[in-house]
N, C-alpha and C positions, 0 to 999 in steps of 0.2 A: 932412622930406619923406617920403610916403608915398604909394608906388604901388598902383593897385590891380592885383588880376590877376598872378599868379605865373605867368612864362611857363613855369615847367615842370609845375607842377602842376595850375595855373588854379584853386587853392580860395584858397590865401593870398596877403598880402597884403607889398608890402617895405615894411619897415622899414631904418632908418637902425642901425648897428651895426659892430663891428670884427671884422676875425677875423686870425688867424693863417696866414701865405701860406708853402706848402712848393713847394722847387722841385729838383729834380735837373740839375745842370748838368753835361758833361764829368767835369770836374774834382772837383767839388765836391755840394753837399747845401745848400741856403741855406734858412733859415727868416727871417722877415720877421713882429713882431707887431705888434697893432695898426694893423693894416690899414682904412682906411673900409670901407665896404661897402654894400650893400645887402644886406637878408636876406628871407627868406621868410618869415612866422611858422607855417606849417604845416610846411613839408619841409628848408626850411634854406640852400635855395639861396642859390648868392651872383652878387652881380651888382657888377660895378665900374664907375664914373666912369670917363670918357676920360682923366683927368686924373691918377687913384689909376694906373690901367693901365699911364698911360706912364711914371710913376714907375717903375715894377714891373719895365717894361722897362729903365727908367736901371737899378736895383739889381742886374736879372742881368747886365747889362752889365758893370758892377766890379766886381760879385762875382769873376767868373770869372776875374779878373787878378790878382785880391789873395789868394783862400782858400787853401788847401789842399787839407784836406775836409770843413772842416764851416765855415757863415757863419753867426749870427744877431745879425739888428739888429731895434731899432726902426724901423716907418718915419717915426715921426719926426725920426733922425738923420740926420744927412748920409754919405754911406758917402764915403770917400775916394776 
């Protein structure tokens, strides 16, 4: 799927692509890779599905219960 119109830049254009999601929690530091996404082909922006997001939100959710100080998963995988 391919949007046009990059709402931050408005020259490029999103593409379909993964990225790598950093997040600082309380407790912890969680990285999450291969992330869907949308991308910008000009500036890089990224844009998520309602659906990647809410994961995003599941993953901080358990991180926070389970880490220490450092989490990194796939999101792929199921976090416990």
């Amino acid at each position: 799927m391919i949007m046009k119109s990059c709402l931050s830049c408005k020259n490029g254009t999103y593409i379909e692509a993964t990225t790598t999601y950093f997040s600082e929690l309380k407790n912890c530091m969680i990285i999450i890779k291969n992330v869907p996404c949308m991308k910008c082909s000009q500036c890089g922006e990224i844009m998520y599905t309602v659906s990647v997001a809410e994961k995003l939100d599941e993953f901080m959710d358990k991180a926070e219960s389970i880490a220490s100080e450092l989490l990194i998963v796939n999101y792929r995988d199921k976090i416990a």
